[in-house]
Steps between C-alpha positions, in 0.01 A plus 500: 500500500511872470821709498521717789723783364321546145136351570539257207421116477880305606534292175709304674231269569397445117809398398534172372800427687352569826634817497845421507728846392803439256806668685689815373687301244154369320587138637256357772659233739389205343664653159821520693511193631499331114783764402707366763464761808729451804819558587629256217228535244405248284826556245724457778355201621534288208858665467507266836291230364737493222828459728323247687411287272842526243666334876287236535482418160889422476489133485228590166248196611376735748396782309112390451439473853724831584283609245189400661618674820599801392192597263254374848728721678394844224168351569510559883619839412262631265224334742657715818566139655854449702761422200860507709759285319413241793154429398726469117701233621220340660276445136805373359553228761178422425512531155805262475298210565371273246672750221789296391362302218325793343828711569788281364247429200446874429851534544663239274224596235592835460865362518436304181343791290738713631779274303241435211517881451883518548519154238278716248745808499783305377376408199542145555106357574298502140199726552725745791270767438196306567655287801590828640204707501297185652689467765494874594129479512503157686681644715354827586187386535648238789634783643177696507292200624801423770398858625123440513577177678701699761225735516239222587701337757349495811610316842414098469415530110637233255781651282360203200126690545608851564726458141206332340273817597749752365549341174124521483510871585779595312304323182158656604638887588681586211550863573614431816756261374620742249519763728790279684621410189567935483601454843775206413604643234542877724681314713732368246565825318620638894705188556685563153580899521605457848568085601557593904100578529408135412463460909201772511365321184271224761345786665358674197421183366307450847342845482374407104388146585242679818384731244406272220366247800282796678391616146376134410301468764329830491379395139388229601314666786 
């Protein structure tokens, strides 16, 4: 195609995106949609995310499949696909069933090494220092592979399977799972300067666990 003001070839047509013009801000649209365009943005919305899921995590055996409903719902935004706190409360009906073994499990382990770590700091339990720092990384790596579970939930799965896979994953991607190790431990370093935030800490949990799940799979592509 020829230009019709200057005469010259439209190079438009060679480009390898099909021609596709980044806007006045360097972005093009489908660069905006990962950084979160929209009236919320992508921030904002796991500021939401984050709300929503601290409330219907309350009775704490719910928090895996909140979990799994609020990082689908980042998902449905970052796609462009309906996410309104509806289609959130949906996924975690859904997600609710069949999670109760895995969830009172996950929840009573990290109970124990939670007081295996508090037994270590008194001084009382030979070996304290030991005790201590195995049950910090027991437990953060539960944590970690909790949050890849959530992020392979889908509709109908088997929580027992969907666990199995992200222990697999979380053993198999190692930078990903260190990256929400960073993440975890982000979070915690927010929760301790300022201890109200620990509601918004689900969302950006939700946002890290999409980006370490999307990155995966484009390796792997």
């Amino acid at each position: 195609m020829t230009d019709a003001s200057t005469g010259r070839p439209d190079d438009d047509a060679t480009r390898p995106d099909g021609g596709t013009r980044p806007d006045d801000d360097g972005t093009r649209p489908d660069d905006r949609a990962l950084l979160g365009g929209g009236r919320v943005g992508l921030f904002g919305e796991s500021l939401t995310v984050g709300l929503a899921v601290s409330v219907l995590s309350l009775p704490v055996v719910t928090a895996l499949p909140a979990l799994a409903a609020g990082i689908a719902h980042v998902r449905r935004h970052v796609d462009g696909r309906p996410d309104s706190l509806r289609d959130l409360w949906d996924d975690f009906r859904l997600a609710c069933r069949g999670v109760w073994l895995v969830s009172v499990g996950s929840v009573l382990l990290l109970l124990v090494l939670a007081f295996n770590v508090s037994l270590a700091g008194t001084g009382a339990l030979p070996g304290g220092t030991g005790v201590r720092v195995v049950s910090v990384l027991i437990a953060v790596l539960l944590v970690v592979a909790l949050l890849r579970a959530a992020a392979g939930w889908t509709p109908g799965a088997v929580w027992r399977l969907v666990l199995r896979d992200a222990g697999r994953r979380t053993g198999d991607d190692l930078t990903g799972t260190s990256l929400l190790v960073l993440a975890l431990a982000l979070c915690g370093v927010i929760v301790w300067m300022l201890p109200p935030l620990v509601v918004i800490v689900p969302g950006l949990l939700a946002l890290a666990t999409v980006a370490v799940e999307h990155r995966a799979v484009v390796r792997r592509s």
